[in-house]
N, C-alpha and C positions, 0 to 999 in steps of 0.2 A: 211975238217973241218966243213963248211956249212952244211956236209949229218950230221954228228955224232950230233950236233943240233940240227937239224930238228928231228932226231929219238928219243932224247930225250925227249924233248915238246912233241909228238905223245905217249912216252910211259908214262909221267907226266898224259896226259888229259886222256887215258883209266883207272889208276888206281882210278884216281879221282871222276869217272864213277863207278867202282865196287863197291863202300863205301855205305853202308845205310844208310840214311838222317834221321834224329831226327824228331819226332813227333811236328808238331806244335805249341808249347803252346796259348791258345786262351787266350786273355785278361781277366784280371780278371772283372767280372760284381760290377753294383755297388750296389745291393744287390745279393749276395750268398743266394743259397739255403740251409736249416738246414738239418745236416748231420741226418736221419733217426734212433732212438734208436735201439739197438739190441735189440730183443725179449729174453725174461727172458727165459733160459730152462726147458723146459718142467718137473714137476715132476713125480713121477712113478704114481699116482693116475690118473693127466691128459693124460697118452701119453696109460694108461690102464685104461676104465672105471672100469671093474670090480675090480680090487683091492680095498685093502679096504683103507679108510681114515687114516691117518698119524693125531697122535695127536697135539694139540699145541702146540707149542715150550713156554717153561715157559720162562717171561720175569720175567727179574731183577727187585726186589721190589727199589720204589723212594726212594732216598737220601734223609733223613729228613734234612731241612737246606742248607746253601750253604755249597760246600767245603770249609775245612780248609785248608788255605796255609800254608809253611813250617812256614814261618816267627810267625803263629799265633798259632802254637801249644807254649803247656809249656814246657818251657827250664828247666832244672836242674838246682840248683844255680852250684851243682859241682858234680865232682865223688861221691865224698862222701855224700853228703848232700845235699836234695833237696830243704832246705831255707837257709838263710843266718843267721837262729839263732838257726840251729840245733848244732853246737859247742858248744855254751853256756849251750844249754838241754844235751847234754853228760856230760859235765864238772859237772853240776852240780848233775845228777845222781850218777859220781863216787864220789864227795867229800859226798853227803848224805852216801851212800854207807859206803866208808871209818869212817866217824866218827860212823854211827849206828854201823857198825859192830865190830868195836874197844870197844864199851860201851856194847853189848852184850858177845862180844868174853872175856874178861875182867872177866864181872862175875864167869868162869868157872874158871879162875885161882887158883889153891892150895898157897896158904901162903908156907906151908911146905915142900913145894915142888920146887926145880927148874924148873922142866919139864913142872909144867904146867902155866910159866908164858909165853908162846906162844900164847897164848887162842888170846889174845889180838890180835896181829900182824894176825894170822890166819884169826878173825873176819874180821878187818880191809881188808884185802885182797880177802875173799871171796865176801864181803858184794860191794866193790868195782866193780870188777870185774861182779859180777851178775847186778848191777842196772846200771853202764855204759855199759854195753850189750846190755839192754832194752832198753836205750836211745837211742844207737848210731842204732840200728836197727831202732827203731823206728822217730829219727831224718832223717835216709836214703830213708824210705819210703812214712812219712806223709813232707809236708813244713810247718816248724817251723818258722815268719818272728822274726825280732830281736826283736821288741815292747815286742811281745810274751815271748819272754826269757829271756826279763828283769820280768815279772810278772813272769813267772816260777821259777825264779831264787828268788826272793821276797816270793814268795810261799813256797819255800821250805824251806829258812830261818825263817818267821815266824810261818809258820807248826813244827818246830820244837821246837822253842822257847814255843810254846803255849802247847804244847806237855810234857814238860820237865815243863810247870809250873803247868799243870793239876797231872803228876804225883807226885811233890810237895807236894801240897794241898791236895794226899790223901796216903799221906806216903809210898810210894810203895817202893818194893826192887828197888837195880840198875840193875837189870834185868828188871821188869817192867818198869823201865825208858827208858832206850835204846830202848823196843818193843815200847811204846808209841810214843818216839819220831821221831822213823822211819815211824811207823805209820803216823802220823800227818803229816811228810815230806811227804810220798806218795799221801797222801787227797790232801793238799795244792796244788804239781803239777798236776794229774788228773785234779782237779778240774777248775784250770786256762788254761788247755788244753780243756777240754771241753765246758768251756764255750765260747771261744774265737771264738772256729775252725776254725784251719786254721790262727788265727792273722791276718786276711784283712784287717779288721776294726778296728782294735787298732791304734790308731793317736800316736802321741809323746804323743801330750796333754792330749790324755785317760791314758797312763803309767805314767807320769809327775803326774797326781791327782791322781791316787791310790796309787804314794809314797807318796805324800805330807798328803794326809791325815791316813797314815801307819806312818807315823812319827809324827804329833800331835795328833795322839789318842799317844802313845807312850809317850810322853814327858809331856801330859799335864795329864796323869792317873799318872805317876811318882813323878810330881811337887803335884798332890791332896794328894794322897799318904803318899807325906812326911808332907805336913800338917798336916795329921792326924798323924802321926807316934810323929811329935814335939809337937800338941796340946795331945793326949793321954795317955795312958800309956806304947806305946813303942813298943808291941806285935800287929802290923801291919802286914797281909800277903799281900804280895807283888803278890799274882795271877793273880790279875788283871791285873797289869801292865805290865806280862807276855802274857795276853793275848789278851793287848791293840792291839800290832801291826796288827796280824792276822784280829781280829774285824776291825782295819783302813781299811786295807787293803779290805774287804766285802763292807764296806761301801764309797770308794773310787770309788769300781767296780761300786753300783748302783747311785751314782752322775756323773759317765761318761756318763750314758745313754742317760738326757738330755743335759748336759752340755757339751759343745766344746770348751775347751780354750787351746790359745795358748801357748808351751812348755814355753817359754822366760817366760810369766807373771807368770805359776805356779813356775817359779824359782825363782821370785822375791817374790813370796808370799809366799815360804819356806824359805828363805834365808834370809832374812832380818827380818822377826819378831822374826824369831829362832837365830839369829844373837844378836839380840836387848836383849833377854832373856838371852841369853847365857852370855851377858858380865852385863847385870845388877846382872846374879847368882855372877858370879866369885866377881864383885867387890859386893854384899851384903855379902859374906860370909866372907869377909875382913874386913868389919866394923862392920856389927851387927851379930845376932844369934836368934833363933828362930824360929818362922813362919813368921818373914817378910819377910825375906829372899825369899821361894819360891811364899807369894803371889805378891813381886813386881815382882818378874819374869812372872806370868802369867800376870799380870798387863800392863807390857810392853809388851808383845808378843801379846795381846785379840787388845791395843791401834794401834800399830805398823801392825796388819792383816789389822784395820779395815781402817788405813790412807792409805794401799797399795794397798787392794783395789780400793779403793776411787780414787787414784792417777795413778792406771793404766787402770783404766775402759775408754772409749769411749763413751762419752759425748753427740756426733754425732755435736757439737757448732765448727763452723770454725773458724779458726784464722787464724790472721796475717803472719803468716808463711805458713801454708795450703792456705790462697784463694790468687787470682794473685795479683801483687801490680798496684795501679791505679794508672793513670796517670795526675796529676793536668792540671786544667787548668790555673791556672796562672806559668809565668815563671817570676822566678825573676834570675838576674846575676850582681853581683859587673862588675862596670867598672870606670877609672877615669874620674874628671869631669873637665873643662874647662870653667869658663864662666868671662864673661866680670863684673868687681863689681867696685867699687869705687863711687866717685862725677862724672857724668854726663858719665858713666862706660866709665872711662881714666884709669884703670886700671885692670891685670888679675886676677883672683881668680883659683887656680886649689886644688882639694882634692877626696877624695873616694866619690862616689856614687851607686847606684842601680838602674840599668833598669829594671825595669818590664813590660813582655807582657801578654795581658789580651786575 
């Protein structure tokens, strides 16, 4: 048992002996030397004189600007429409549409005829159809902000009114009327789309003043108007006042220019003078007749702009509400009082008092 042992340990320590021993590894230093760059490969021109030179590689022309990141590109408002007042500009191409084309299509109509009282309905639908096409294309590709489509929408209404009183004034057929007044509709819109572009810079306040003053050119040509029509002889044309709105409205655009006021106060300065007029009408035309009637109406409307103004303006004077409240320096506080009172003070006295700290 002792040999078979021993012959094993003898045949352990020579195998042990055959085995190749591992390199080394020498401590790392405490500065490393820098690994040597590879040399760039040779191209055909260096590794052959004679060949011939290889042209320049054309480099990419600079990026004007910095990049735009995703976040900074322009988002679509939607599928359909790339502002948020392109709806309102379709809508109101096809109701233009629709009514123009109903007042042209119309004219065509036979009396004696069933067949041709189509004309209308036909108009109506062609007329529709072609100018909500234009719009809604044109809402898809330009952005149309909502400001903007209040004035479009404004536009197109009193382009048409001004339209239908120009044809009025020169007796035209209802054929000429209809062309006019489609007409007029299409100026009015162009014309608030071009001058706008794009609606960036239309505020509340800018849309806010071109109704306000689209509505007292309107009401106060109307009230003059009737003055005249009550002091006259009765044969008053009304064209003017057809084509107050449209003029408000020019004239509202150029006092936006300078002017920047806030939506709230144009609301109160429509609303309330027009309010004040409206009910001084109703109740003068209850009691009297005449021309009083419309001049106290402008009377209180001219009193009522100029008090609201006056009353909504910013004075730049601090008050009592606006600056902080101070803090006195004296304190005063009720407390009860106690003191000794009588003949040779034999007796109490107690009652209300006040302590003040100074």
């Amino acid at each position: 048992m002792r040999s078979f042992a021993v012959l094993l340990s003898l045949v352990a320590t020579v195998a042990s002996a055959q085995q190749p021993r591992a390199p080394a590894t020498p401590p790392p230093s405490a500065e490393a030397a820098p690994a040597e760059p590879t040399p760039p490969p040779l191209s055909p021109a260096q590794a052959d004189p004679s060949a011939p030179p290889l042209p320049p590689a054309a480099t990419p022309p600079p990026a004007i600007g910095p990049a735009e990141s995703t976040g900074e590109r322009a988002v679509r408002y939607s599928r359909f429409s790339a502002g948020p007042g392109g709806p309102l500009l379709a809508f109101t191409q096809v109701i233009s549409g629709i009514v123009s084309g109903a007042m042209i299509g119309s004219t065509y109509n036979d009396e004696n005829s069933d067949e041709g009282r189509n004309h209308g309905y036909t108009g109506a639908m062609l007329g529709g159809l072609t100018l909500g096409t234009i719009g809604t294309l044109y809402q898809y590709a330009v952005p149309v902000e909502r400001n903007e489509s209040f004035l479009v929408a404004g536009a197109a209404t009193t382009g048409f009114i001004a339209g239908i009183g120009l044809a009025n004034s020169d007796d035209a057929s209802d054929r000429a009327r209809g062309w006019m007044g489609l007409a007029a509709t299409q100026v009015g819109i162009v014309s608030v789309l071009a001058i706008t572009q794009g609606g960036g810079d239309v505020s509340n306040g800018d849309a806010a003043l071109v109704g306000m003053t689209s509505l007292y050119a309107f009401t106060l040509t109307l009230l003059t108007q009737s003055i005249m029509e009550e002091s006259g002889s009765g044969d008053t044309d009304f064209t003017p006042t057809l084509l107050a709105p449209a003029i408000g409205m020019a004239l509202g655009g150029l006092l936006a220019l300078p002017l920047e006021l806030e939506a709230s106060r144009v609301v109160k300065l429509t609303l309330l003078p027009l309010g004040v007029g409206l009910g001084m009408l109703w109740l003068g035309s209850a009691l009297a007749d005449g021309t009083t009637v419309p001049l106290t109406a402008i009377a209180g409307i001219a009193t009522t702009f100029a008090l609201t103004v006056l009353l909504t303006s910013d004075p730049g004077v601090p008050t009592e509400k606006d600056s902080p409240r101070r803090v006195s320096s004296v304190q005063a506080m009720p407390v009860p009082v106690v003191m000794a009172a009588g003949r040779d003070n034999s007796s109490l006295a107690a009652g209300p008092g006040l302590f003040m700290r100074f």
